[in-house]
C-alpha positions as YAML, in Angstrom:
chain: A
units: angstrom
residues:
- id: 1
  name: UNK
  ca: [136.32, 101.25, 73.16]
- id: 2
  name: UNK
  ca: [135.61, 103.27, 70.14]
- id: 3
  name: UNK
  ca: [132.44, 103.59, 68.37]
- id: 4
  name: UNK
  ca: [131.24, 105.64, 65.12]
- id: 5
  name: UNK
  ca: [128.02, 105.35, 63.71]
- id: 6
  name: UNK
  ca: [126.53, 106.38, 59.83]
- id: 7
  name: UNK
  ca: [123.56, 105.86, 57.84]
- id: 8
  name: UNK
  ca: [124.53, 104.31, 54.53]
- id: 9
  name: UNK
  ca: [123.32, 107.36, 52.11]
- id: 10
  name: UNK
  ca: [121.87, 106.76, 48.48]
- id: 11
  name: UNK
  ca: [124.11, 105.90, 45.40]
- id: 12
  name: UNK
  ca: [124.38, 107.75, 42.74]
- id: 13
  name: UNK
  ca: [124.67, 105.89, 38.95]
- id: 14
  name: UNK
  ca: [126.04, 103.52, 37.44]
- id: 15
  name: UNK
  ca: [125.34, 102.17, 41.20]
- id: 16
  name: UNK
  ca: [123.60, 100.13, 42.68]
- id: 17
  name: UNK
  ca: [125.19, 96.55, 41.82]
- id: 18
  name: UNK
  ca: [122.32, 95.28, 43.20]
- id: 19
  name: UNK
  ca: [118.72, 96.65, 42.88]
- id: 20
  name: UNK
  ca: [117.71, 95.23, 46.59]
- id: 21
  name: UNK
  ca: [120.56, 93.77, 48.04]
- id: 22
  name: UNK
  ca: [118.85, 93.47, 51.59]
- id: 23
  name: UNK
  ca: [116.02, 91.15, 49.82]
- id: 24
  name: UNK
  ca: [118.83, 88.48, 48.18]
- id: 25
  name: UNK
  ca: [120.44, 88.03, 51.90]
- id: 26
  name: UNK
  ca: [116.70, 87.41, 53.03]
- id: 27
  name: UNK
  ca: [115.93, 85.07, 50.66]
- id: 28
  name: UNK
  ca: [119.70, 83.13, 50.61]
- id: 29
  name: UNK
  ca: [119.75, 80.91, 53.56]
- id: 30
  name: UNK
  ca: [116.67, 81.01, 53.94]
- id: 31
  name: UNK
  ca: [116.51, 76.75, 55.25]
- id: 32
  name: UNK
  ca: [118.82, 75.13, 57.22]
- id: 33
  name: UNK
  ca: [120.13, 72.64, 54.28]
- id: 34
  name: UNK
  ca: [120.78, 75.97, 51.63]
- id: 35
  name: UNK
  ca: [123.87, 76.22, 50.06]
- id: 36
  name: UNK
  ca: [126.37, 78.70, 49.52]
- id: 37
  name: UNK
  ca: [124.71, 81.98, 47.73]
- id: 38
  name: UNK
  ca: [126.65, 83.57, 44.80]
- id: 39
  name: UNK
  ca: [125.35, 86.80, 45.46]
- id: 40
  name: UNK
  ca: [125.82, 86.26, 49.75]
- id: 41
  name: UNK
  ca: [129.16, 85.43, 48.67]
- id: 42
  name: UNK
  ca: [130.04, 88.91, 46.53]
- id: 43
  name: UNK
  ca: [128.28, 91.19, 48.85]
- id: 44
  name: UNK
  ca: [130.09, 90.02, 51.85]
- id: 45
  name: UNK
  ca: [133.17, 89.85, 50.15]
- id: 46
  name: UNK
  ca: [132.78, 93.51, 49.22]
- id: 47
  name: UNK
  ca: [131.84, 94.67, 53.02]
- id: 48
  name: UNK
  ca: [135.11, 92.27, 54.22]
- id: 49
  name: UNK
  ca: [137.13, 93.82, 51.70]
- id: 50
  name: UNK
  ca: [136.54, 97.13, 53.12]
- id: 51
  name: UNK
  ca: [136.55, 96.48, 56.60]
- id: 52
  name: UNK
  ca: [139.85, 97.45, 56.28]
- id: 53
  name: UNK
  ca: [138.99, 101.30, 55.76]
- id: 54
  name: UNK
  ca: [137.04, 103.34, 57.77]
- id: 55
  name: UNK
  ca: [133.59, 104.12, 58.40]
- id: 56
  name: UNK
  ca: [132.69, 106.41, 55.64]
- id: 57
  name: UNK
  ca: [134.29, 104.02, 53.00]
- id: 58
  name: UNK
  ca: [132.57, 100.73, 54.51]
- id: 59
  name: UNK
  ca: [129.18, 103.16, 54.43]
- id: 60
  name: UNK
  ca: [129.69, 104.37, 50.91]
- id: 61
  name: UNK
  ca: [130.30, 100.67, 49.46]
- id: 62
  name: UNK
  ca: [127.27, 99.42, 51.46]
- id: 63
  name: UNK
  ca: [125.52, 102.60, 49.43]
- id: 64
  name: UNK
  ca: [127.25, 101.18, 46.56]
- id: 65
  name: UNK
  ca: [125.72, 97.91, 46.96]
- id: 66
  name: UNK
  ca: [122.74, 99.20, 47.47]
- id: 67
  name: UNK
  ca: [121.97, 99.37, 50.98]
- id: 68
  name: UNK
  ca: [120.68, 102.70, 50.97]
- id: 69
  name: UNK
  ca: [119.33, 104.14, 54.57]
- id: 70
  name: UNK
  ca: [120.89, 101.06, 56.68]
- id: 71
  name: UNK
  ca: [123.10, 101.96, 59.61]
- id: 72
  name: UNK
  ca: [127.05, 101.44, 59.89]
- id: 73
  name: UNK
  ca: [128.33, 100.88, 63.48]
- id: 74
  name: UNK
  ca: [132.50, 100.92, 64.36]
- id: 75
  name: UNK
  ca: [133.38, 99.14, 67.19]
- id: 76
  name: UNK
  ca: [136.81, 99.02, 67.85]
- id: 77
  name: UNK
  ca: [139.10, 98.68, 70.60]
- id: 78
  name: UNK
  ca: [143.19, 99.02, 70.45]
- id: 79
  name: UNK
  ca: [145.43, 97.75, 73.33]
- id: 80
  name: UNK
  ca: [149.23, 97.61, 71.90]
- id: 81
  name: UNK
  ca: [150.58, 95.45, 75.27]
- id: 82
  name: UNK
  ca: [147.68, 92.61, 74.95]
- id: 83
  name: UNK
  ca: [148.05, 92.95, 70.86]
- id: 84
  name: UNK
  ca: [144.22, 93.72, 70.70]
- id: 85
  name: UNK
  ca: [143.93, 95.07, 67.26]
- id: 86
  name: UNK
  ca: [139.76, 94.55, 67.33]
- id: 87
  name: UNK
  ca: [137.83, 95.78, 64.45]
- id: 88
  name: UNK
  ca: [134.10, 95.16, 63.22]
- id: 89
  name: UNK
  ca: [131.56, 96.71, 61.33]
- id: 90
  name: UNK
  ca: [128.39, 96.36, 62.72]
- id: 91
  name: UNK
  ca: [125.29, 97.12, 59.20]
- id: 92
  name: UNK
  ca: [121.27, 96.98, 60.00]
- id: 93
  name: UNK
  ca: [119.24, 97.32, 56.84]
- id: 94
  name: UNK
  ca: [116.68, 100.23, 56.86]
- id: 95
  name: UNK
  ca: [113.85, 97.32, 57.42]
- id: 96
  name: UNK
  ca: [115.80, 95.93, 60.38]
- id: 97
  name: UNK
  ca: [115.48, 92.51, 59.38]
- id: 98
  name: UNK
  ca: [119.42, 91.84, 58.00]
- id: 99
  name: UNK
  ca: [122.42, 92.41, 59.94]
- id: 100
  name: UNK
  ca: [125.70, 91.67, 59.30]
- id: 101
  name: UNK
  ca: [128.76, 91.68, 61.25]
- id: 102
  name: UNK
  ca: [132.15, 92.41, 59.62]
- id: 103
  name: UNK
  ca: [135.63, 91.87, 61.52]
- id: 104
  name: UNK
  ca: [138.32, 93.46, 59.75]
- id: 105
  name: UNK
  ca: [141.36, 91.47, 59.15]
- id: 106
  name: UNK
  ca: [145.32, 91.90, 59.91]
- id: 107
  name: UNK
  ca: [146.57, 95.31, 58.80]
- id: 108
  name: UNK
  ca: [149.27, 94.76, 56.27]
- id: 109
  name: UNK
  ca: [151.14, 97.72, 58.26]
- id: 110
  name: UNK
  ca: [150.23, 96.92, 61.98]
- id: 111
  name: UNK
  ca: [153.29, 94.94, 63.75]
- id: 112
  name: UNK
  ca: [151.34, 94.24, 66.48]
- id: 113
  name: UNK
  ca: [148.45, 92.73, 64.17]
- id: 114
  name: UNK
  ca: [151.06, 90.48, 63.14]
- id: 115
  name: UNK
  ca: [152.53, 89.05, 66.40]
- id: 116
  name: UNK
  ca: [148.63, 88.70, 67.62]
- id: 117
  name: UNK
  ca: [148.10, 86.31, 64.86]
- id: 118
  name: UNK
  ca: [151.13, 84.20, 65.92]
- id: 119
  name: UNK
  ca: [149.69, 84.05, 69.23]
- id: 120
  name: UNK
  ca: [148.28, 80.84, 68.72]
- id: 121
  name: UNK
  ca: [148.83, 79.75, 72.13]
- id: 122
  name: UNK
  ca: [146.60, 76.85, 73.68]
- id: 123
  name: UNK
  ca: [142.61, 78.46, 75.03]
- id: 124
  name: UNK
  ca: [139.89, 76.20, 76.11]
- id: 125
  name: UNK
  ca: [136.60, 77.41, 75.55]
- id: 126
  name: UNK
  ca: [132.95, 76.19, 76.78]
- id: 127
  name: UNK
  ca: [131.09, 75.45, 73.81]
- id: 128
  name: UNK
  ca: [127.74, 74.84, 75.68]
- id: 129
  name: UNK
  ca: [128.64, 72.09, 77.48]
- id: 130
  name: UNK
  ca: [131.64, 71.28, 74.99]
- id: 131
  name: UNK
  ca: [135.34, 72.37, 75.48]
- id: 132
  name: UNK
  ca: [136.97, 73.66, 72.05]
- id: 133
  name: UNK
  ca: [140.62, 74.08, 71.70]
- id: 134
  name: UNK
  ca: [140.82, 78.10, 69.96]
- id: 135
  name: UNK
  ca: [143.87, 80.14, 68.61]
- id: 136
  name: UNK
  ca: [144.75, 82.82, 71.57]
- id: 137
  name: UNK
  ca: [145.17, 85.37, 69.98]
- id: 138
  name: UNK
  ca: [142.21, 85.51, 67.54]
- id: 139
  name: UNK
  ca: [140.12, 84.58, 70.52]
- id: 140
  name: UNK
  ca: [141.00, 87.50, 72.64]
- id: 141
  name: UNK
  ca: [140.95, 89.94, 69.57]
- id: 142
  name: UNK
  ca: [137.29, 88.29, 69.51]
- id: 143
  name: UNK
  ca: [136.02, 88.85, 72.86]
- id: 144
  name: UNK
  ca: [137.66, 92.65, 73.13]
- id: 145
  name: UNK
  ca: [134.91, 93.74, 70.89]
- id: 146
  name: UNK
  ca: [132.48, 90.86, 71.48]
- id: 147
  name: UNK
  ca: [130.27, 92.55, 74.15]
- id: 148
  name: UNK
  ca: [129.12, 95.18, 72.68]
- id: 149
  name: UNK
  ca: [128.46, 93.55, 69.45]
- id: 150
  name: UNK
  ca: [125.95, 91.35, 71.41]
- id: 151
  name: UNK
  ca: [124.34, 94.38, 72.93]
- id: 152
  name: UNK
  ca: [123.70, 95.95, 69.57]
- id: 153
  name: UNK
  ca: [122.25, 92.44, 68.31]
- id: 154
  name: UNK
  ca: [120.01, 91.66, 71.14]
- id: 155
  name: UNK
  ca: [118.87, 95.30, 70.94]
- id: 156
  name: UNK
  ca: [118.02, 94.50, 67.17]
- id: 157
  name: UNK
  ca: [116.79, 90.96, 67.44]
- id: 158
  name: UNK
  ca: [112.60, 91.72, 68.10]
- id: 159
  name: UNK
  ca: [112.80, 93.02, 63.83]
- id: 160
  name: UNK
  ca: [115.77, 90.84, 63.29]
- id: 161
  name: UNK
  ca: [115.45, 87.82, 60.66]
- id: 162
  name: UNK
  ca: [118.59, 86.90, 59.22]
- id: 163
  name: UNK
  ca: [122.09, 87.76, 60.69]
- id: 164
  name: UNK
  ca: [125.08, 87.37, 58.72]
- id: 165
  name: UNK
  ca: [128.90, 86.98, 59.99]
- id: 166
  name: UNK
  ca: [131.88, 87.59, 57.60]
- id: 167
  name: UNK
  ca: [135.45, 88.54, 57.05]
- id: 168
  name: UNK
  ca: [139.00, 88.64, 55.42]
- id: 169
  name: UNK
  ca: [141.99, 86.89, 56.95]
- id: 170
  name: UNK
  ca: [142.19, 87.49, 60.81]
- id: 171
  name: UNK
  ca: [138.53, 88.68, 60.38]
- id: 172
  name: UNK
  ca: [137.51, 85.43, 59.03]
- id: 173
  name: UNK
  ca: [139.00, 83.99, 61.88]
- id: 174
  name: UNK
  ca: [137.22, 85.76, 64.19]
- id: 175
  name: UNK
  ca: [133.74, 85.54, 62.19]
- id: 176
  name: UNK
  ca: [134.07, 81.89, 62.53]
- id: 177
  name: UNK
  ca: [134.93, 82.02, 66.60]
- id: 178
  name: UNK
  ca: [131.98, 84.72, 67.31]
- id: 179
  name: UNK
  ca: [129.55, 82.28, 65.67]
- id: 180
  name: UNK
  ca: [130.84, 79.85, 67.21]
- id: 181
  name: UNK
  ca: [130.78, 81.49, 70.55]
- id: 182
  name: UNK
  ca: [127.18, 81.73, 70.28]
- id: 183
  name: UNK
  ca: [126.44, 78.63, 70.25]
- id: 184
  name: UNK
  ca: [125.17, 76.14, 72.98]
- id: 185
  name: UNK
  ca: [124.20, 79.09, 75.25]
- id: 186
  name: UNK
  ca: [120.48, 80.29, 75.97]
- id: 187
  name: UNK
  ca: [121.26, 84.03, 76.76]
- id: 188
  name: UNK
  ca: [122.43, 84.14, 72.85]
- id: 189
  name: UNK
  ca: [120.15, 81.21, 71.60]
- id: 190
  name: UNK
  ca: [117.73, 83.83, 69.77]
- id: 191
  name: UNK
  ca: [121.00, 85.04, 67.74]
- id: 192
  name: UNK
  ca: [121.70, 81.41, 67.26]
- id: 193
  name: UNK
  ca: [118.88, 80.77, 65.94]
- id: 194
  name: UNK
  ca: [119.05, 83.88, 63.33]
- id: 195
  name: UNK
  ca: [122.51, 83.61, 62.30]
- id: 196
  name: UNK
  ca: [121.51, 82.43, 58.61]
- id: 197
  name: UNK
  ca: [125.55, 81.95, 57.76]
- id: 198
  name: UNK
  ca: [128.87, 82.88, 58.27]
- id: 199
  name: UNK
  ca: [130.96, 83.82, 55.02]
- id: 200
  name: UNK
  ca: [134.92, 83.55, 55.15]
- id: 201
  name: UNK
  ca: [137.63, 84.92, 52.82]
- id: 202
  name: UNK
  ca: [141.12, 83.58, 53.18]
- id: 203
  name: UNK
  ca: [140.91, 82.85, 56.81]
- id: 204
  name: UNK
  ca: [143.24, 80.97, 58.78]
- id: 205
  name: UNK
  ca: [142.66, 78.26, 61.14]
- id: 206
  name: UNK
  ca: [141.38, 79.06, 64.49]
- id: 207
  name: UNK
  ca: [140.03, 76.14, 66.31]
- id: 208
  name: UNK
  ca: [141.96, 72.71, 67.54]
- id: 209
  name: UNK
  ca: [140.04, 70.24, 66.55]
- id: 210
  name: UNK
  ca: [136.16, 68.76, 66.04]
- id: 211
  name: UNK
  ca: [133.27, 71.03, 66.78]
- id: 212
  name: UNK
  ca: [131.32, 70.28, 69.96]
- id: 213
  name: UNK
  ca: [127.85, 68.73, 69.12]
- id: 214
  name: UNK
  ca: [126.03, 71.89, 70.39]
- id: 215
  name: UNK
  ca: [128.19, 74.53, 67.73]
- id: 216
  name: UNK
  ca: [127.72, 71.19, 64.97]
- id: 217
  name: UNK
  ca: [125.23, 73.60, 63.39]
- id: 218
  name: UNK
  ca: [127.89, 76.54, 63.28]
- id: 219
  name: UNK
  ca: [130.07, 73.97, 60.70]
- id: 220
  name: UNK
  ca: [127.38, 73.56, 58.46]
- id: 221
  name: UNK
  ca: [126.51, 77.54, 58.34]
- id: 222
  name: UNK
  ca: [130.42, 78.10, 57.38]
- id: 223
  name: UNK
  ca: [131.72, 78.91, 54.21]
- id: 224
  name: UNK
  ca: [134.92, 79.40, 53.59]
- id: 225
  name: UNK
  ca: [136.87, 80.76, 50.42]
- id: 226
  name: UNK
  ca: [140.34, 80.41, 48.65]
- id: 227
  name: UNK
  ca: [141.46, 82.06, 46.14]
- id: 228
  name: UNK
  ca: [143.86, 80.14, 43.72]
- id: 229
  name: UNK
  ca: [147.21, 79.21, 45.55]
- id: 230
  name: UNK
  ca: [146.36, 81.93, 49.17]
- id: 231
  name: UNK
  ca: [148.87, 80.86, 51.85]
- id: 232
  name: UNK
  ca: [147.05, 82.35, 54.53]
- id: 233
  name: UNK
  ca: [144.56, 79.38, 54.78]
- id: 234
  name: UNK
  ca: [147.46, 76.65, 55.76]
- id: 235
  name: UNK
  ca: [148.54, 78.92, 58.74]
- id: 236
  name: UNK
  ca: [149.51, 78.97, 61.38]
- id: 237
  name: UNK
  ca: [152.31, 76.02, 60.90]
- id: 238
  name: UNK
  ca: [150.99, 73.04, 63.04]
- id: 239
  name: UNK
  ca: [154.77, 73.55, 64.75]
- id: 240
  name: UNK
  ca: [153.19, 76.78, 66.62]
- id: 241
  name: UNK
  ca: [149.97, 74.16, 67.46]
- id: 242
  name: UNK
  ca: [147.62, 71.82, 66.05]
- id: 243
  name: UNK
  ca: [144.60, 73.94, 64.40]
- id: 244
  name: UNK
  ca: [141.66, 72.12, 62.07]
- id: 245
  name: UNK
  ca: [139.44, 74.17, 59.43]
- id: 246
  name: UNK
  ca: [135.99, 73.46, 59.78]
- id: 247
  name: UNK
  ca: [132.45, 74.20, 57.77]
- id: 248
  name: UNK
  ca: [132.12, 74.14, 53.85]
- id: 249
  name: UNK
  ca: [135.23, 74.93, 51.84]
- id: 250
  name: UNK
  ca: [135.17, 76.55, 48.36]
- id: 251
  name: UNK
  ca: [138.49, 76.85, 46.39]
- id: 252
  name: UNK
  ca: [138.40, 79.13, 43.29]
- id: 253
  name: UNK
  ca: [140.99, 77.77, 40.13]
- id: 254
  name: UNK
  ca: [140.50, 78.13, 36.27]
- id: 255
  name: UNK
  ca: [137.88, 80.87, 36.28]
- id: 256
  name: UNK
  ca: [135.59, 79.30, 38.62]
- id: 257
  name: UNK
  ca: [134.76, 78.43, 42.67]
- id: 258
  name: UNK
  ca: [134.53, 74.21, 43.13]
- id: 259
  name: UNK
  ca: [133.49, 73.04, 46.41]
- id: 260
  name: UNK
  ca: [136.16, 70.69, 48.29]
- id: 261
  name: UNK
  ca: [135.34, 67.66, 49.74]
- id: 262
  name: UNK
  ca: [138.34, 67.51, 52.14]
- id: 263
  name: UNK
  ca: [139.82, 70.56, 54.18]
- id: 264
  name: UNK
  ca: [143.00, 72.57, 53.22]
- id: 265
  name: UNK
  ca: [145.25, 71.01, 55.99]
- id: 266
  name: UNK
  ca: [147.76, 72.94, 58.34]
- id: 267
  name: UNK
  ca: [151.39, 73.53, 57.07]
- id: 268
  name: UNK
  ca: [153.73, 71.75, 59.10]
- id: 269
  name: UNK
  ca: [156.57, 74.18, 59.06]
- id: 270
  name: UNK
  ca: [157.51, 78.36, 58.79]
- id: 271
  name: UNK
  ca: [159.39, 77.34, 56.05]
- id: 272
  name: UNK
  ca: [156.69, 77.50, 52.95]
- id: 273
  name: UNK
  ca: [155.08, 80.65, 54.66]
- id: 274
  name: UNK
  ca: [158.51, 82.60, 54.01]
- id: 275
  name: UNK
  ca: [158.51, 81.01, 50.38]
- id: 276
  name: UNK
  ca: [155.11, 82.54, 49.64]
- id: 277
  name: UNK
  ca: [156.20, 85.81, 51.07]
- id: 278
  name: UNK
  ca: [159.33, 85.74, 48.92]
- id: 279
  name: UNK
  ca: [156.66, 84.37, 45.65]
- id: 280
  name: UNK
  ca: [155.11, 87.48, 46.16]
- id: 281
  name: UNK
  ca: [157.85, 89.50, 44.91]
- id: 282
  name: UNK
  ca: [159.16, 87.33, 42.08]
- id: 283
  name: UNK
  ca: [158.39, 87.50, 38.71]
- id: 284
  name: UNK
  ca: [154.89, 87.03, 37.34]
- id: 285
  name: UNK
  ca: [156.38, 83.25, 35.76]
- id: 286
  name: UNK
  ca: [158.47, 81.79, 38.68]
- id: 287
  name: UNK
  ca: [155.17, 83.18, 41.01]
- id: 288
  name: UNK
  ca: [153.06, 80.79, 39.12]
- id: 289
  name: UNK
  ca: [155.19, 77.86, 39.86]
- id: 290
  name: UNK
  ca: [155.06, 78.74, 43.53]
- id: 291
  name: UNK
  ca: [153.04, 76.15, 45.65]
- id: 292
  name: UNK
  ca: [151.47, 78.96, 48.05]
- id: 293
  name: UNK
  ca: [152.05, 82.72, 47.87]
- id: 294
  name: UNK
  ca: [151.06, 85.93, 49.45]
- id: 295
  name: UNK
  ca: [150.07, 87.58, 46.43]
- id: 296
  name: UNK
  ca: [146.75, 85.58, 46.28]
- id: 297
  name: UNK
  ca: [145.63, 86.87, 49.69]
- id: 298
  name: UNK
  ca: [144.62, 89.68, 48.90]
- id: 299
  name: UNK
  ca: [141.19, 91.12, 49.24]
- id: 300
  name: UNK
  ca: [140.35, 92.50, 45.87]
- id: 301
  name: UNK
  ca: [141.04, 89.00, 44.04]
- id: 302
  name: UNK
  ca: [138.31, 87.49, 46.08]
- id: 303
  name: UNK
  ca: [136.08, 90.82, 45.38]
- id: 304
  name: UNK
  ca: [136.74, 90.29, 41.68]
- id: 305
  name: UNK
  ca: [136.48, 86.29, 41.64]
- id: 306
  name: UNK
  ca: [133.02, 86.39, 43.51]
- id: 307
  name: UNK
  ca: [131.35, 89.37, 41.64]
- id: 308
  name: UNK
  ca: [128.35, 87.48, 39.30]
- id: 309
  name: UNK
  ca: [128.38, 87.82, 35.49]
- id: 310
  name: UNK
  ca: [126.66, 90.94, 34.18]
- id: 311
  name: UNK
  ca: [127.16, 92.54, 37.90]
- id: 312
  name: UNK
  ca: [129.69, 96.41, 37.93]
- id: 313
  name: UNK
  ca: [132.25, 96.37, 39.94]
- id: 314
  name: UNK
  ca: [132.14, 98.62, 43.28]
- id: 315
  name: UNK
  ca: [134.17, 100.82, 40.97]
- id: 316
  name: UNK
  ca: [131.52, 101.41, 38.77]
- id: 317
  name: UNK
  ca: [132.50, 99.64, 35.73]
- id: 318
  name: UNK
  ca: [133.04, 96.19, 34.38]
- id: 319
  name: UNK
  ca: [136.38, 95.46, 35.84]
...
């Protein structure tokens, strides 16, 4: 296990994006029936963005953001044989009253990242008293790094007032299974009970089918993003295993993010996976006739579709 811990130093200008970043995660959320939170939405995307970097990046964008003094905790663990590729970012705002948890997604680079997330095996979980249906290898990915992630919370929970959960791809994945996860069980009730939302970009499916009635609450703190035509949502094929999406689902077209009434369902085959793979090398016009492609997975289309009017980018500039 591998831990690395920073305090998120001041920004220098143009930055902050936002003047108190900690008090718009207080106030978003802040009842049970709240909806999605344009500003929840952009920070978070920012912090799952970089998730993919290390440390001193994911501290220097929180500065950016304008979490100055909060503390940046790495917990990772790496086992090549069990394809444990386990990444999250663990932030506590100066206050203590905000955390948020931050998996990292599938390195593009990382072979083994890749054969983990066709892992989708068949797991039964205890939901409370509920048995869910999970993708393997998320799930394990999950619990290699899930300990002490709870240690950390519990230790923070007396100041604590509103935890957040959140990633890209595989991370969003595994944001959705560690909320999950705490539901339905009294040693984690109190972290239950101040998880204010979980935020997901691009994520896959990772459970098999309806929530139990004790994690019921977990679907309607999810919200889940797509950007334009992103493959990664319809995967894995539903020939590798029957997998549902769950919570709120937000797809982003024409300039703008629309709410869905229905899920994005499974793909039923490998087939339009490799097309979008292949889309994401052709030219800019026969791309846009693609059904699904690659291209639109990536991180910094999500940054740029969720930053608010008026607001920099964590460049510095308008974009």
């Amino acid at each position: 296990m591998q831990f690395e811990r920073m305090t998120v130093e001041p920004s220098e200008p143009p930055f902050p994006i936002y003047d108190d970043p900690i008090e718009e995660l207080l106030r978003a959320h802040a009842t049970e029936t709240a909806d999605r939170d344009p500003a929840a939405a952009h920070i978070l995307a920012v912090l799952s963005g970089y998730a993919y970097a290390d440390t001193a990046t994911v501290a220097m964008m929180a500065s950016r953001l304008g979490m100055e003094g909060s503390t940046c905790l790495r917990i990772a663990q790496t086992v090549d044989a069990m394809t444990i590729f386990s990444t999250a970012y663990l932030l506590q705002s100066r206050c203590r009253r905000v955390a948020i948890v931050c998996y990292r997604g599938t390195e593009p680079a990382n072979l083994g990242n890749w054969i983990g997330d066709t892992d989708v095996g068949s797991r039964t979980i205890e939901v409370g008293r509920g048995p869910l249906i999970v993708h393997a290898g998320f799930y394990r990915n999950v619990r290699a790094t899930r300990y002490p992630i709870l240690q950390q919370l519990h230790a923070a929970a007396p100041t604590l007032e509103a935890l957040y959960v959140t990633g890209h791809s595989l991370g969003g994945a595994m944001a959705a299974l560690f909320a999950v996860g705490l539901a339905g069980h009294e040693e984690h009730r109190i972290l239950s009970e101040k998880l204010r939302a979980v935020y997901t970009f691009g994520q896959p499916l990772a459970v098999g089918g309806r929530l139990p009635d004790t994690a019921a609450g977990v679907g309607r703190k999810l919200f889940r993003h797509i950007y334009a035509r992103d493959v990664i949502p319809c995967v894995p094929p539903s020939v590798w295993g029957h997998l549902e999406h769950f919570g709120h689902e937000f797809h982003y077209a024409d300039g703008e993010w629309r709410r869905r009434d229905s899920v994005t369902a499974q793909m039923g085959n490998f087939r339009d996976v490799s097309r979008s793979v292949v889309a994401m090398f052709a030219p800019a016009k026969k791309r846009s006739a693609a059904r699904y492609t690659m291209h639109d997975h990536g991180p910094h289309h999500y940054i740029s579709a969720l930053r608010p009017p008026g607001r920099i980018t964590e460049f510095g500039d308008q974009g």
